[in-house]
FIZAVEX-205302 format. One record per atom (N, C-alpha, C): residue in three letters; x, y, z. Coordinates in steps of 0.1 Angstrom, whole numbers, padded with zeros to 4 digits, always signed. Atoms other than C-alpha are relative to their C-alpha. Layout:
REM residues N
ALAXYZ/...
REM end
This chain:
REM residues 100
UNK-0003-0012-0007/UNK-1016+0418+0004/UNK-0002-0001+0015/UNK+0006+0004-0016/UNK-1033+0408+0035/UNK+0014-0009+0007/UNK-0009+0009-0007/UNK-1006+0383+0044/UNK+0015+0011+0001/UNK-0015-0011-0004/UNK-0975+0414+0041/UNK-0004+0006+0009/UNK+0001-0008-0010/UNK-0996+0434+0062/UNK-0003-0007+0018/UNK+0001+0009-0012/UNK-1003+0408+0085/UNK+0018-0001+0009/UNK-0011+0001-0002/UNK-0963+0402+0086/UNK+0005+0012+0004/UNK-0005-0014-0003/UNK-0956+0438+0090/UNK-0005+0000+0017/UNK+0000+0002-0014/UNK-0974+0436+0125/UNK+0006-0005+0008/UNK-0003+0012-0007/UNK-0961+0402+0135/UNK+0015+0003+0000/UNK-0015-0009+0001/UNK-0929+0419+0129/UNK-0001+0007+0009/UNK+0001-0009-0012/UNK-0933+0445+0155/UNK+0004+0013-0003/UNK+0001-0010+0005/UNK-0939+0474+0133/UNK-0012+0006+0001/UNK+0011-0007-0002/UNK-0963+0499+0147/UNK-0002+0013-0006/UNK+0006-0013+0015/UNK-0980+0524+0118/UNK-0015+0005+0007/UNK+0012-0006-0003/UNK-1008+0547+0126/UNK-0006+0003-0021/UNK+0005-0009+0012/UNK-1034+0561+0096/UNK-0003+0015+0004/UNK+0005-0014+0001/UNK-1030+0595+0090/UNK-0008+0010-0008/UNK+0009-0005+0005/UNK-1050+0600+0067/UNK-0012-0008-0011/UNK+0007+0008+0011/UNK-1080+0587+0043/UNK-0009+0008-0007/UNK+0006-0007+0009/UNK-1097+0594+0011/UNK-0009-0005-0007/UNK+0007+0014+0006/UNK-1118+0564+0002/UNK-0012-0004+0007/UNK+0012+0003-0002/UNK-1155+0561+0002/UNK-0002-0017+0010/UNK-0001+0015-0007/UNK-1162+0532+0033/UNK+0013+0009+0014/UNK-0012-0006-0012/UNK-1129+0554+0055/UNK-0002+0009+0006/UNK+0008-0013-0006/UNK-1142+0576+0081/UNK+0010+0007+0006/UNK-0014-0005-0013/UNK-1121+0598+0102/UNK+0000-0004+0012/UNK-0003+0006-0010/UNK-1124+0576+0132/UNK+0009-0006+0000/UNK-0010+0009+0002/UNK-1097+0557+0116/UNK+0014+0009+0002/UNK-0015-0009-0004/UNK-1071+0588+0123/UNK+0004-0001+0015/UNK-0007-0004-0012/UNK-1047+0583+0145/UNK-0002-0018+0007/UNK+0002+0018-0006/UNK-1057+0542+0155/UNK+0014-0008-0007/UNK-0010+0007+0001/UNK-1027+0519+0154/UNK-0004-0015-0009/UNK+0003+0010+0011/UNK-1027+0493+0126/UNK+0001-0015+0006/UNK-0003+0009-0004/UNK-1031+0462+0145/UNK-0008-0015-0006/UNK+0009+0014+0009/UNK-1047+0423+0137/UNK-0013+0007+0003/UNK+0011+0000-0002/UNK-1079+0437+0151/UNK-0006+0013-0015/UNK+0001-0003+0008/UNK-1081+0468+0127/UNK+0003-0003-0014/UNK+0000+0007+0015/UNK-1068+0450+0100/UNK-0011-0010-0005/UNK+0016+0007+0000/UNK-1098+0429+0104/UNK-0012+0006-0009/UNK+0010-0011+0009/UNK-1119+0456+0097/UNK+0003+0006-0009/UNK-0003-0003+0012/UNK-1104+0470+0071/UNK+0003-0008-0011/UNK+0000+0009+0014/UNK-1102+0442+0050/UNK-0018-0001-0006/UNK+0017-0001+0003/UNK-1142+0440+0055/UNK-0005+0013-0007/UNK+0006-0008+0007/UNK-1146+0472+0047/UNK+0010+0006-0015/UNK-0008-0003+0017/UNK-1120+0471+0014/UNK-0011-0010-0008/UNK+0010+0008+0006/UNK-1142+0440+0006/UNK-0019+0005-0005/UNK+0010-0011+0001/UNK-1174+0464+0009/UNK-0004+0008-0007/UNK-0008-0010+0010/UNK-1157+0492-0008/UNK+0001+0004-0011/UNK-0008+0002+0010/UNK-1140+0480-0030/UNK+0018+0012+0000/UNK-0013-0005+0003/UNK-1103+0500-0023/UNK+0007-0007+0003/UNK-0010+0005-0004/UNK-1069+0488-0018/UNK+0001-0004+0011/UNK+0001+0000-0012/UNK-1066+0472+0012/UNK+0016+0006+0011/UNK-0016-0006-0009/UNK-1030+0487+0017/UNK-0001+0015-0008/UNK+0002-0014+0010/UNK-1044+0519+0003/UNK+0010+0004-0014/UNK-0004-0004+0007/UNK-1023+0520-0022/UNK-0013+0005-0015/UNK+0010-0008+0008/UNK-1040+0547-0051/UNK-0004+0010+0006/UNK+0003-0010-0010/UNK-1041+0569-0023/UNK-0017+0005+0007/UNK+0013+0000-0007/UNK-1072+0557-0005/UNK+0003+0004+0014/UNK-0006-0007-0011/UNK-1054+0567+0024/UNK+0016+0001+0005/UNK-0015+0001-0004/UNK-1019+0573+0043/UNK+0002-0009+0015/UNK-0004+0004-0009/UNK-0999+0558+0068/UNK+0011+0010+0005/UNK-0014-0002-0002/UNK-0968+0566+0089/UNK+0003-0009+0013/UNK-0008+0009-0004/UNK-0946+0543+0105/UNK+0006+0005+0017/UNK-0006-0003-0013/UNK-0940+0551+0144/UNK+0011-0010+0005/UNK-0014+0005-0005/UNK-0917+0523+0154/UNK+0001-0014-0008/UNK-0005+0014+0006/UNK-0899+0490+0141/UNK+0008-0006+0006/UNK-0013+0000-0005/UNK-0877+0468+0152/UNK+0015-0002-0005/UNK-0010-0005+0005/UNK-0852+0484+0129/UNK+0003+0012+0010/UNK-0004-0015-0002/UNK-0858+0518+0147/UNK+0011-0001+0016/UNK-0013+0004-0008/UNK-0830+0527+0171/UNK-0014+0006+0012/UNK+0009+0000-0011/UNK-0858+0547+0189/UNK-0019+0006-0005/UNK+0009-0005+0006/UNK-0897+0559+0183/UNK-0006+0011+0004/UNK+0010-0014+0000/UNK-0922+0585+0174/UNK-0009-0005+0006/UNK+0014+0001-0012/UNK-0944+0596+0201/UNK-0011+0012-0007/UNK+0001-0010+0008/UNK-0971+0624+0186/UNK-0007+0002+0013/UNK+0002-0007-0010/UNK-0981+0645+0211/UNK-0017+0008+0000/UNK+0007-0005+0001/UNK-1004+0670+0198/UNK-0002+0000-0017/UNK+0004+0004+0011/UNK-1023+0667+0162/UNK-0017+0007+0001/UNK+0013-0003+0003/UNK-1057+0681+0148/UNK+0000-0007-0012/UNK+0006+0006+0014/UNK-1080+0669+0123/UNK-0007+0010-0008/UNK+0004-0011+0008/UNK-1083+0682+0093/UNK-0011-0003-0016/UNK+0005+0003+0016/UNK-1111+0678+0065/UNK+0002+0007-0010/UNK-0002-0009+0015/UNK-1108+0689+0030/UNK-0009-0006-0012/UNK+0016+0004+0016/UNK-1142+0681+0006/UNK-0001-0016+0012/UNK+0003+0014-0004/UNK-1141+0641+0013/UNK+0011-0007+0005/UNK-0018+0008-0007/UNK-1100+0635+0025/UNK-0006+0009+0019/UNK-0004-0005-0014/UNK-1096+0638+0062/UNK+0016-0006+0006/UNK-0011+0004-0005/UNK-1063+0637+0078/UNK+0010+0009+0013/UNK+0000-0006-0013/UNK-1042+0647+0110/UNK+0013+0009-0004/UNK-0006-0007+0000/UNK-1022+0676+0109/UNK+0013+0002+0015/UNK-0007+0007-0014/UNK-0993+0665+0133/UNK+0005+0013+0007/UNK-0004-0009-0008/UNK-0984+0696+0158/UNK+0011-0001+0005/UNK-0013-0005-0005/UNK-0957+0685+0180/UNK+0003-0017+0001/UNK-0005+0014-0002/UNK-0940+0649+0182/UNK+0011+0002+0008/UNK-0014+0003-0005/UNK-0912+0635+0201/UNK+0010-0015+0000/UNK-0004+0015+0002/UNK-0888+0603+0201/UNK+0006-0005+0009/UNK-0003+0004-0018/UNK-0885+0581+0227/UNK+0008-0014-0002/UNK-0009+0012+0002/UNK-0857+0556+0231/UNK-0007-0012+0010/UNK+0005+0010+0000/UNK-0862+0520+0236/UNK+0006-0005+0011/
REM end
């Protein structure tokens, strides 16, 4: 899994976490862009953990801001955080898309 997510960067596919639900995922992690250095740390702390290191099981979410499929990208503007028991995640307000 490590080596797709690895390729998904090296690709020039930039993903934020919008959300997490997984003992070891703090809400510092909303809203940081998924790059080699965070993926660092999150392998240590899947290894830690013990979750998915591509959250799948719904240890947390993603979403996909740009690629270079996309014709242009998501910028998010305004966003709050929102807990709920032990999930925290960002409640996106206002975005916009910005050509390339």
């Amino acid at each position: 899994m490590e080596n797709y997510l690895n390729s998904f960067i090296n690709d020039g596919f930039k993903a934020i976490i919008v959300s997490v639900s997984a003992y070891g995922l703090g809400k510092d992690l909303l809203g940081k862009v998924i790059d080699n250095d965070l993926l660092s740390k999150l392998k240590s702390l899947s290894e830690r953990y013990h979750f998915n290191l591509a959250f799948e099981g719904g240890e947390g979410e993603t979403c996909v801001l740009d690629g270079p499929i996309f014709k242009r990208s998501i910028m998010i503007d305004e966003y709050d955080i929102i807990e709920d028991g032990s999930k925290y995640y960002l409640d996106i307000k206002d975005a916009h898309l910005v050509g390339k």
